[in-house]
C-alpha positions in Angstrom: 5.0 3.2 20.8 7.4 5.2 19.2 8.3 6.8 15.6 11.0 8.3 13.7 10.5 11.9 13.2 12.3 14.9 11.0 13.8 16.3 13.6 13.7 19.7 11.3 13.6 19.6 8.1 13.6 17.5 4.7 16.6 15.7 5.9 16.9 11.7 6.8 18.2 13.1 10.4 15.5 11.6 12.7 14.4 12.0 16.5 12.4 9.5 18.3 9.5 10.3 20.6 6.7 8.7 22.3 3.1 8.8 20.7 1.4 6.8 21.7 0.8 4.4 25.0 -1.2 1.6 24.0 -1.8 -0.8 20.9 -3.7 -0.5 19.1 -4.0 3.2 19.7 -7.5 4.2 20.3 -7.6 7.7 18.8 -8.0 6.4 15.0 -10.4 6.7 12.4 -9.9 4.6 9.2 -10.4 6.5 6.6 -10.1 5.1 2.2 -8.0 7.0 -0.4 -9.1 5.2 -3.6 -7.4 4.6 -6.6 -8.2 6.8 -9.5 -7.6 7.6 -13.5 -3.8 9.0 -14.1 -2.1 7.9 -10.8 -3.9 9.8 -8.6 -5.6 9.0 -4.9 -8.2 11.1 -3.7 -10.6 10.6 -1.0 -13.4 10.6 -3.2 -14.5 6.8 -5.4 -14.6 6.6 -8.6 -17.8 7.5 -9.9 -17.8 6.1 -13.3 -18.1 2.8 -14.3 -15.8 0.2 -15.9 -16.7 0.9 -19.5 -15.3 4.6 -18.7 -12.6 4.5 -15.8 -10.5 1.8 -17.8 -8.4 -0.7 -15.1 -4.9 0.2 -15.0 -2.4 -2.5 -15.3 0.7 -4.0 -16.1 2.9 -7.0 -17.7 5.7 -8.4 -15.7 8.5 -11.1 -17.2 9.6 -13.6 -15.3 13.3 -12.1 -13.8 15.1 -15.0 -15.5 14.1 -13.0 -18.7 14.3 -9.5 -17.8 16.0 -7.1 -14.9 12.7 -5.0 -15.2 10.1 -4.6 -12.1 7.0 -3.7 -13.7 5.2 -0.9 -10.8 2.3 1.0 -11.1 1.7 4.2 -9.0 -0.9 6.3 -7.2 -0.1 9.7 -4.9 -2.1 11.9 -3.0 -2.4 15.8 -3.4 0.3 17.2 -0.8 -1.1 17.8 2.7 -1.4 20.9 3.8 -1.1 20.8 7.9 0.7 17.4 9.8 -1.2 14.7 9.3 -0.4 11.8 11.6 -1.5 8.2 10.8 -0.7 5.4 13.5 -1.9 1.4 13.6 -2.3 -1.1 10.6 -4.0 -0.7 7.3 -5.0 -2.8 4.1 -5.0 -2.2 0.7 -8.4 -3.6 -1.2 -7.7 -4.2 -4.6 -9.9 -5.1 -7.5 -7.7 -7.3 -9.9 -7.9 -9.8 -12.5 -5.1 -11.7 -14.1 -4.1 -14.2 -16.8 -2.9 -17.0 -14.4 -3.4 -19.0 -11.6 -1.6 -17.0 -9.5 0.1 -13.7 -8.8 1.7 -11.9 -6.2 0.5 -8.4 -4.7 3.5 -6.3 -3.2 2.6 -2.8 -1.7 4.7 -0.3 -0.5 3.7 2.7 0.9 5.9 5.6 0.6 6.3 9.7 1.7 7.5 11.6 -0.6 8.7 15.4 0.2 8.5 18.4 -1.7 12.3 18.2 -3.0 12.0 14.7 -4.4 13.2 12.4 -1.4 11.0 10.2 -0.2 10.9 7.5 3.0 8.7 3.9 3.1 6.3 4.1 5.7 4.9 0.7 5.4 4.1 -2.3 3.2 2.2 -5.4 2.7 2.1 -8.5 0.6 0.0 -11.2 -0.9 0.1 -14.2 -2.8 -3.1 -14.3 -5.0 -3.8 -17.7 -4.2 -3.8 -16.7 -0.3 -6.8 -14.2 -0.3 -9.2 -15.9 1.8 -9.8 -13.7 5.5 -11.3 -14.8 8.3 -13.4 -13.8 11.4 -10.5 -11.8 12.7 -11.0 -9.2 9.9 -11.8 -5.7 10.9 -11.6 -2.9 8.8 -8.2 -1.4 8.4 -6.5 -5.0 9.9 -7.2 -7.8 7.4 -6.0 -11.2 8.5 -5.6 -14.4 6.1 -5.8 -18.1 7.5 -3.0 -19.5 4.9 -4.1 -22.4 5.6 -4.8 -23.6 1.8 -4.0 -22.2 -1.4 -7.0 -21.4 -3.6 -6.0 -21.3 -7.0 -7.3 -18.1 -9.6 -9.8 -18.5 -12.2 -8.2 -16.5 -15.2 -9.7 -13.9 -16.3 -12.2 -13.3 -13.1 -12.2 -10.2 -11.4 -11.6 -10.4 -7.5 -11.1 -8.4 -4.4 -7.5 -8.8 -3.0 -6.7 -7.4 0.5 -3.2 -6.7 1.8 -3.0 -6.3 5.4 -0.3 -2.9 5.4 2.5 -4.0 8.9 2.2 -1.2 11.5 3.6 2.1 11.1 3.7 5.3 13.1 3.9 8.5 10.5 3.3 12.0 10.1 2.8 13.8 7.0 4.1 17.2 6.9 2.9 19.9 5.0 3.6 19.6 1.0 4.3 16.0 1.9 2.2 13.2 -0.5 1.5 9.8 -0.1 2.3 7.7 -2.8 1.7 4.1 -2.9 3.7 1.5 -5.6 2.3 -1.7 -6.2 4.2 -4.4 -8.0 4.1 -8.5 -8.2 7.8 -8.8 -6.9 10.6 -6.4 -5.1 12.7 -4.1 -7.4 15.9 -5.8 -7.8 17.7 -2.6 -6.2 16.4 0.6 -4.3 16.8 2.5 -1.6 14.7 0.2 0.6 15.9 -2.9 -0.5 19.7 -2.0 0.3 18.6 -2.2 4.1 17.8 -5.9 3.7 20.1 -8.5 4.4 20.9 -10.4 0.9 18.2 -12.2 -0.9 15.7 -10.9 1.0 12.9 -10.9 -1.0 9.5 -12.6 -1.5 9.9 -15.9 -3.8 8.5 -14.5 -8.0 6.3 -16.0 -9.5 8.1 -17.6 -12.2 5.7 -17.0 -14.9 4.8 -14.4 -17.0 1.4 -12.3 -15.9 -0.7 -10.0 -16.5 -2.1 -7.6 -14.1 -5.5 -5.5 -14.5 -6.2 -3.3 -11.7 -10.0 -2.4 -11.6 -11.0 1.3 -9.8 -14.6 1.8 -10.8 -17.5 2.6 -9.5 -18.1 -1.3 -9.1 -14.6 -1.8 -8.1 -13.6 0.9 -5.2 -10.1 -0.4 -5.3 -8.4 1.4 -2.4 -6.2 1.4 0.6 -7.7 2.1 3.8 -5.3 4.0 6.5 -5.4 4.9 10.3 -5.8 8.5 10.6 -5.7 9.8 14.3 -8.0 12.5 15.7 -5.9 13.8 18.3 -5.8 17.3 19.0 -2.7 19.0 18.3 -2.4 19.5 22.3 -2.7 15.9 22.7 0.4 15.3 20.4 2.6 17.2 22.3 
């Protein structure tokens, strides 16, 4: 398996190296940075309960109405030595909403100190799609799809997102910072690598989106940390 790497500083010039020789890779420990109060995610859960740690959330228009994407944000402190995460991850989230259904879009980005920022990785889910099955470990979710279970309104449940697999190193004063939204901004940096109209179908409805991160509802995302030695990553 191979990554992109800075070759030297907080530049888009990359070089590509080996890391790793088998997948999954087998030096990884999954580790949760949870959602908490005023965008931040911290390796610590929330230790309060609902009636104190208020839900974040949002209102999204249908896009017939509006050019607006409606995201919500959460960021780590910057690391202070490499950090190198490789393999799959998920995203457990704690939601309600006020329809049916919904879609969950994640995207998992690095931001550097000077404001530029590259996606790592993302995953997706339509509400209506959150059953798992057998195959589920932690850190690699996987959904059947094979029927659509409409929402109760109003109810709170646990979404997962299974996160694609991604080879990354953090560098020092590097965050994470993950966006959640229900569909693709219309226009960003990613999304002018796509080929046209490549997005996930919107909902078509308006909806509203409570994200719970509580001591009852550890809403987090759940990353592959290695444990290599730094003479192992050479």
């Amino acid at each position: 398996m191979n990554r992109s790497t800075p070759a030297s500083s907080d530049t888009d010039l990359f070089a590509r190296e080996w890391v790793t020789d088998q997948w999954p890779p087998k030096d990884v420990e999954y580790r949760s940075l949870y959602l908490r109060p005023r965008g931040k995610l911290s390796t610590d859960p929330e230790p309060m309960a609902a009636r104190y740690a208020a839900p974040d959330g949002f209102y999204q228009a249908p896009l017939t109405v509006t050019d607006k994407v409606e995201i919500l944000k959460w960021e780590t402190a910057p690391f202070e030595e490499p950090t190198e995460l490789i393999g799959t991850g998920a995203a457990h989230l704690f939601a309600e909403i006020d329809q049916t259904d919904s879609n969950f879009i994640l995207r998992l980005w690095d931001y550097a100190p000077n404001g530029s920022r590259q996606l790592i990785t993302s995953g997706y889910l339509e509400a209506s799609h959150r059953e798992l099955d057998e195959r589920t470990t932690e850190g690699n979710p996987h959904h059947p799809h094979t029927r659509a279970v409409p929402v109760e309104p109003g109810t709170i449940e646990e979404y997962v997102l299974r996160l694609y697999p991604f080879v990354a190193t953090f560098r020092p004063g590097h965050r994470v910072v993950v966006e959640l939204s229900n569909t693709e901004p219309l226009a960003d940096e990613h999304n002018a690598l796509l080929p046209p109209d490549a997005f996930h179908l919107p909902v078509g409805r308006p909806v509203i989106h409570k994200i719970y991160r509580d001591a009852a509802h550890p809403s987090r995302v759940v990353l592959p940390f290695t444990t290599r030695t730094s003479e192992e990553k050479v």
